[in-house]
N, C-alpha and C positions, 0 to 999 in steps of 0.2 A: 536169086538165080534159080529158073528152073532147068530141071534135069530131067532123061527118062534113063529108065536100070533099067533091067531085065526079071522080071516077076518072079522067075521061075530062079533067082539066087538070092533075090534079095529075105533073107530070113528075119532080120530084126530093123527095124526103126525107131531109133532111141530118143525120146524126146522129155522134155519137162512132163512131170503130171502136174494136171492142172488144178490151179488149187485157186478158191477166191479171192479177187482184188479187192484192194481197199476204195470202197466208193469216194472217200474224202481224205486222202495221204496227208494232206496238209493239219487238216484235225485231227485227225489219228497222230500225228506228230505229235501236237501239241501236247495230247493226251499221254504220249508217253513220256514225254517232259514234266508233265505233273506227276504221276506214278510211275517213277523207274524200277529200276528194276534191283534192289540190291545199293542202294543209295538213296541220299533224301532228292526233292523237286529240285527243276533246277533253278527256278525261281529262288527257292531257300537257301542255295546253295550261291548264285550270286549277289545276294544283301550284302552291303558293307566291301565289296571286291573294289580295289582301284581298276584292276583292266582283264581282258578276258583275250585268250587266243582259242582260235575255232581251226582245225585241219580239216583239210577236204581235199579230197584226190585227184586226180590231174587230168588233163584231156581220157586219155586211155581205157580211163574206168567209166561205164556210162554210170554214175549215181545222179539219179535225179537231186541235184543239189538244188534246185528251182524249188522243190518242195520240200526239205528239212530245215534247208539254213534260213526262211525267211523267220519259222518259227523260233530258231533257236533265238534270232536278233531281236524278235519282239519279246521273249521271255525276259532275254537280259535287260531291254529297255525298261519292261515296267519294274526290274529289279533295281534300277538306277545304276543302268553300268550302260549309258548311249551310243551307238555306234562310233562317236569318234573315241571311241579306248577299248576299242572289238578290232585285235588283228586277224584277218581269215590269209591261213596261212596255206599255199597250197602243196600238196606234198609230193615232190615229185623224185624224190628216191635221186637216182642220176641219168633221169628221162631230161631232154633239153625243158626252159622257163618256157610257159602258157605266152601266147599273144595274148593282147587286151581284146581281140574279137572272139579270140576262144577261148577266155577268161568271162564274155559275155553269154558266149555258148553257154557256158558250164554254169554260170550262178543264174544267168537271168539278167534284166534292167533293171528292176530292184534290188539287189544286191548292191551291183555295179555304182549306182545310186547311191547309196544308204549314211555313205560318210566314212565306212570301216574302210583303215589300211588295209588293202590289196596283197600281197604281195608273194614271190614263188620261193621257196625252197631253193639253193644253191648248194649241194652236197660240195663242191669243190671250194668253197669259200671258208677257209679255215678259220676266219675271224668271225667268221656268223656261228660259230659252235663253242660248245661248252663238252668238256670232256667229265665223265661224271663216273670215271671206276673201270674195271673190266666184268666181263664174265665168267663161274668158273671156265670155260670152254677158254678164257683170254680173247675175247672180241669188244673191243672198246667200245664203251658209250657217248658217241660224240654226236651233241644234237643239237639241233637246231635251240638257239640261242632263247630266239623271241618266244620259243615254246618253255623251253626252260626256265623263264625269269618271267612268266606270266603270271598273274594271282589268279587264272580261274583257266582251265586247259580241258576244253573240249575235246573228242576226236570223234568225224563222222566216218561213213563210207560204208561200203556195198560187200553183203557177203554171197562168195558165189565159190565153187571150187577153185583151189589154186594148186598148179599141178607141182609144184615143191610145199609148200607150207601148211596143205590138208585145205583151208580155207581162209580166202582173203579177210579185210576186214578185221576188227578189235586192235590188235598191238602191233601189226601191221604198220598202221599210220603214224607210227613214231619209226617203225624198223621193219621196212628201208624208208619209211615216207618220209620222215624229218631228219635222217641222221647223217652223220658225213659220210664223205666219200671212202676213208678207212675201214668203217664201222660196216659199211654195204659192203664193201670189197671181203670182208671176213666174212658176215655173214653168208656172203653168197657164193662162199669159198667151196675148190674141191671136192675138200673133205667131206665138209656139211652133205652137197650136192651127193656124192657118190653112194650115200646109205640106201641102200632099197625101202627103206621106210621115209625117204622124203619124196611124199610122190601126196597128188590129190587125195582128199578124203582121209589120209593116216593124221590121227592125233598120239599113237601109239608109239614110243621113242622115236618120234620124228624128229631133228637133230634141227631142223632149217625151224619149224614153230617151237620148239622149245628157246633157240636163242633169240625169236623175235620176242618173245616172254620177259625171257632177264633181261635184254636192254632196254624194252619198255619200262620194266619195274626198277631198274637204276634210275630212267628219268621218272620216276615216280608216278606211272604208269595217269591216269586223267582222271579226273573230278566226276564226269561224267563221257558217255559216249553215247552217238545214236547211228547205228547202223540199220541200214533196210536191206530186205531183198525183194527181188522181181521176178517177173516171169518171163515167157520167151518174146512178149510183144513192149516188154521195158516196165510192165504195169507194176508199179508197187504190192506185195503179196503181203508186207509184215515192217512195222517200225519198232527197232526193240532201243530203250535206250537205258541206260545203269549204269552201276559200274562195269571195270574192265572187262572180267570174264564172267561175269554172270551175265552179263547182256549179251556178250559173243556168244556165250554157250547157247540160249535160247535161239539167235539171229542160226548158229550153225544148226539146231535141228532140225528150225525149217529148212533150211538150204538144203539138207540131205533128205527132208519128204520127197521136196518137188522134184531134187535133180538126180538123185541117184539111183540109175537102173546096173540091176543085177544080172549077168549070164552066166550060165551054165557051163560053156563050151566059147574059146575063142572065135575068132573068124578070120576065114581067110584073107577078107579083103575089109576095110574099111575107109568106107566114103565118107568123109569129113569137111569143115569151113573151119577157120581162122577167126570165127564168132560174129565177121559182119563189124560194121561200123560202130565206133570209133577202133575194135580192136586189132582191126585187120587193116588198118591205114601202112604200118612197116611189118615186113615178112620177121622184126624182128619181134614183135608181141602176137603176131598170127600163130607164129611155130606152138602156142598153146595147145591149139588145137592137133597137131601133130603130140605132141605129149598126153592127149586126153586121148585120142583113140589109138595111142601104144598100148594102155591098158587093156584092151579086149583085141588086139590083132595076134594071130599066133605066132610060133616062130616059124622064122621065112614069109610071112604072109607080106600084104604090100596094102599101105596108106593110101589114100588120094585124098587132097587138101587143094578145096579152092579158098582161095585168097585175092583179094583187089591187090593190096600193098601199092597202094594210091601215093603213098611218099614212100616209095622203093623200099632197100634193105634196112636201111634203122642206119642210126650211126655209123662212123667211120668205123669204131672199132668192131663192131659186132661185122659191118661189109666184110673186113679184115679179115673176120673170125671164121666166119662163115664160108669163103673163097677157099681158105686154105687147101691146098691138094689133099692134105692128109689131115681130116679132122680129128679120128681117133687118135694119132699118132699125137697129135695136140695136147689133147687130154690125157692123155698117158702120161708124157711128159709134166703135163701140171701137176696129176698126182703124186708123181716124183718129187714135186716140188719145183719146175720149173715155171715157168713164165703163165702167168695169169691175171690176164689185162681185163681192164672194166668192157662190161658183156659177156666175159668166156662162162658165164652161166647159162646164157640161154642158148648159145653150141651145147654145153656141158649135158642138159636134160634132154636135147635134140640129139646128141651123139649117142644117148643111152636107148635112146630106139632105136635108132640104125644100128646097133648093135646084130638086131634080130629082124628088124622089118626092111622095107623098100618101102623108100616116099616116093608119089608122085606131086607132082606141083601145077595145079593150073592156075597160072596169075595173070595180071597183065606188066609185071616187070617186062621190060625187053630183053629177047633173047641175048645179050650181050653181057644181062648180070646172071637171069635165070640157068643160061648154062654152066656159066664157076659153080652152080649150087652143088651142093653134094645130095641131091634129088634128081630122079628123072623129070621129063615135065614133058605135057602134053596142051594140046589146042583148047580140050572141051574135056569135062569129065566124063561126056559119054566115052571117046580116044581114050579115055585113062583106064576105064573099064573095060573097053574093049582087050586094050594093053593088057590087064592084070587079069583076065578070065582067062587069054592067051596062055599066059605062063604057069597060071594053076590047075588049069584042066576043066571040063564041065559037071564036075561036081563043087566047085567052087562055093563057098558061100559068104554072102553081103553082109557086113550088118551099115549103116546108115547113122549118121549123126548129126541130122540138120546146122545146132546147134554149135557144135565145136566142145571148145570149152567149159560151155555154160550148161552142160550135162557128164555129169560125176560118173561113167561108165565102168563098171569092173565086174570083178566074176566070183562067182559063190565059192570060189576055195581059197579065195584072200582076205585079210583082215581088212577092209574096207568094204569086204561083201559080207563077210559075216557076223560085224560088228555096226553095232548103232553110236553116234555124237556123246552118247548118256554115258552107253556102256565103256569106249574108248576114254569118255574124261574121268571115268573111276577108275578103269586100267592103270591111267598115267600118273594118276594121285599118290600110287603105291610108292615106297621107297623104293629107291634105287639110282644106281651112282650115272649122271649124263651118256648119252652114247658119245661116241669122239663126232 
C-alpha cells in the first residue's frame, strides 16, 4: 500500500537495516546442519535413530520452510532415518489445523511429496498429549505426544521480535507450538501478560519467555534446532541451527542488528501495518502491529494501523473478545481472576495500549465488524492522518513503521534500548527467584 504523509511531521521512518542475504539459503542450511552450533551434526546425531519428528510453524509465520526442511530430510535420509519415520509436525499453538493447499503453501511439492507424515498440531485433543510435570510458576507441560515419544526432535522456525515473549523462535515451538490447550491457556495467562517486562525485545525477568523455557526443558527441550531470520523482502539473512539456546541466542542477535531501532523521544502519532501477508490475514495476529508501535507512541498519542484482515476478525472467541463494550473492564476482571477464555491474550496486550494511545484502524473488514472495534477507523491512512494531526495540533510529530511488527521499535531509556541480546542473556543468568 502506498501512502503520502506530510514531510513537514513525518520525523522518523523506521525500518530494517539492511544487512546481506544469503545467496544459497539452502546450502547454508546444510552447512549449519553439519556445524551447529553448541551440539554434534545432525547427521551424527541421527545414526542409529528409529524415527525423527521435525516442528514447523503454521501458515502465520512466513518461514521459508521450502528452504530448511528439504535439507533437514536429506540429512536424515543419508543418516538412515527415510522419510516414511520423519513426522513434520505442524505447530499451531491453538490457531485452527493448515489446509493441505496451505500445507502446500508452506513446505513446498517436495515436502508434500516426500513420503513424511504430514500432520497439524491439535491443542484441544487431550489424547494426543502427554502431561510431563509442572513449572515452578504451576503451568503444565502438556505436549504434543508424537513430539514427545519421538527418538530424534527437531524444531525449526523464524526469529523476529514477538511483542510478549522478547523473540519468536527457539522454545517457542514446543510452548505454545506443540503444547495443549491447558498449558497455552496458562502460559498466556493474565498474570504472565500484565508484567511490563513481557513486551518485545525484553529477555530480562520477562515472565511470558521464561515459561516458554521451562516447558520446553520438561519436554526435554530438542536434539537440535534450526531457526532463520529474514529481511523485509522475506530474504533469508542468517541460518543458525544447535542446540536449544545457544542457537536462539546467536539467531536473536541478529534479529536485534537488523530490527531494532532506538528513539530518543516518543511520537505523537504512529503510522503502522499489521506486517502484511500471511500476518495480517485476521485483525487477530495484525493487532502485532498495534503492540509494536505502542512502544514509541507517547501518552495520549494515536496509532494508525493498516491491515487487509482478508479472513476478518480471527476466531469466534477473540470476535467475542474484541466486541466487548468494555474491554478494559474485561481485563480487570481477569486479573481478579475472573473469566479468561482462549484469545483474551491478544485483547490483553491490545488493552494495554489503549490504556494510553488511540488506534486508528484502516482495513477492509466491513463496517458492521470494524465498528464493534474498540478503535476508531478511517477510509485511507491519508483520513487517519489527517484525523490524528486534527486532534494533536501542528506541531504534531510522525514516526512511520512500514513494517509493523517486524521492526523492534523502542526508546533509549528502556531496557530494550539500552541493552543488547548478549548483555540481557548475562543479566538473566544471575540468580534470582521467578517473577509471578
Amino acid at each position: 500500500m502506498q501512502v503520502e504523509l506530510p514531510d513537514e511531521h513525518v520525523e522518523h521512518v523506521l525500518r530494517q537495516r539492511r544487512v546481506p542475504i544469503l545467496g544459497d539459503p539452502v546450502r547454508a542450511t546444510r552447512e549449519a546442519l553439519d556445524e551447529p552450533i553448541g551440539t554434534a551434526p545432525l547427521a551424527e546425531m541421527a545414526r542409529g535413530r528409529a524415527n525423527a519428528c521435525v516442528v514447523v510453524s503454521d501458515l502465520t509465520r512466513p518461514v521459508p520452510n521450502a528452504v530448511i526442511v528439504p535439507p533437514i530430510l536429506e540429512t536424515l535420509g543419508d543418516a538412515g532415518l527415510p522419510p516414511e519415520r520423519v513426522t513434520i509436525l505442524i505447530g499451531t499453538g491453538l490457531h485452527r489445523p493448515n489446509t493441505e493447499d496451505e500445507l502446500r503453501e508452506m513446505l513446498g511439492d517436495g515436502v508434500m511429496a516426500s513420503g513424511c507424515e504430514i500432520v497439524n498440531h491439535l491443542a484441544r485433543e487431550d489424547d494426543e498429549h502427554v502431561h510431563l510435570g509442572e513449572t515452578a510458576r504451576g503451568t503444565p507441560a502438556i505436549i504434543d505426544r508424537r513430539y514427545v515419544e519421538a527418538d530424534l526432535r527437531i524444531l525449526t522456525g523464524l526469529v523476529e521480535p514477538h511483542l510478549m515473549a522478547a523473540y519468536s523462535g527457539g522454545r517457542k515451538a514446543i510452548c505454545p507450538g506443540i503444547a495443549g490447550r491447558d498449558t497455552i491457556m496458562r502460559f498466556h495467562g493474565p498474570q504472565l501478560l500484565e508484567s511490563a517486562a513481557s513486551r518485545a525485545g525484553n529477555l530480562v525477568g520477562n515472565p511470558v519467555h521464561e515459561e516458554a523455557l521451562a516447558v520446553a526443558d520438561l519436554a526435554g527441550g530438542a536434539d537440535i534446532i534450526v531457526n532463520v531470520t529474514l529481511d523485509e523482502q522475506r530474504a533469508v539473512t542468517g541460518v543458525f541451527a544447535g542446540e536449544m539456546r545457544a542457537a536462539h541466542a546467536a539467531a536473536m542477535a541478529r534479529c536485534e542488528h537488523q530490527t531494532k531501532v532506538v528513539l530518543d523521544e516518543p511520537a505523537d502519532i504512529v503510522v503502522t501495518s499489521g506486517g502484511g501477508y500471511p500476518l495480517d490475514l485476521t485483525l487477530y495476529q495484525s493487532t502485532k502491529g498495534i503492540v509494536a508501535a505502542g512502544a514509541i507512541c507517547r501518552e495520549g498519542g494515536t496509532i494508525i494501523i493498516a491491515q487487509q484482515n482478508a479472513e476478518g476478525i480471527g476466531s469466534d472467541d477473540f470476535a467475542w473478545l474484541i466486541t466487548q463494550e468494555h474491554v478494559h473492564g474485561y481485563i480487570r476482571e481477569a486479573l481478579a481472576g475472573g473469566d479468561f477464555r482462549i484469545d483474551a491474550w491478544q485483547l490483553h496486550v491490545v488493552e494495554k495500549v489503549l490504556r494510553h494511545c488511540e488506534v486508528i484502524s484502516v482495513s477492509d473488514l466491513p463496517e458492521s465488524e470494524s465498528g464493534r472495534l474498540p478503535f476508531a477507523r478511517a477510509d485511507t491512512v491519508e483520513d487517519a492522518v489527517e484525523q490524528a494531526l486534527s486532534d494533536h495540533g501542528p506541531e504534531a510529530s510522525i514516526a512511520v513503521m512500514p513494517e509493523g511488527p517486524y521492526v523492534l521499535a523502542c526508546l533509549s531509556s528502556d531496557p530494550v534500548g539500552r541493552m543488547t541480546v548478549e548483555q540481557m542473556l548475562a543479566a538473566s543468568r544471575q540468580p534470582r527467584a521467578p517473577s509471578p
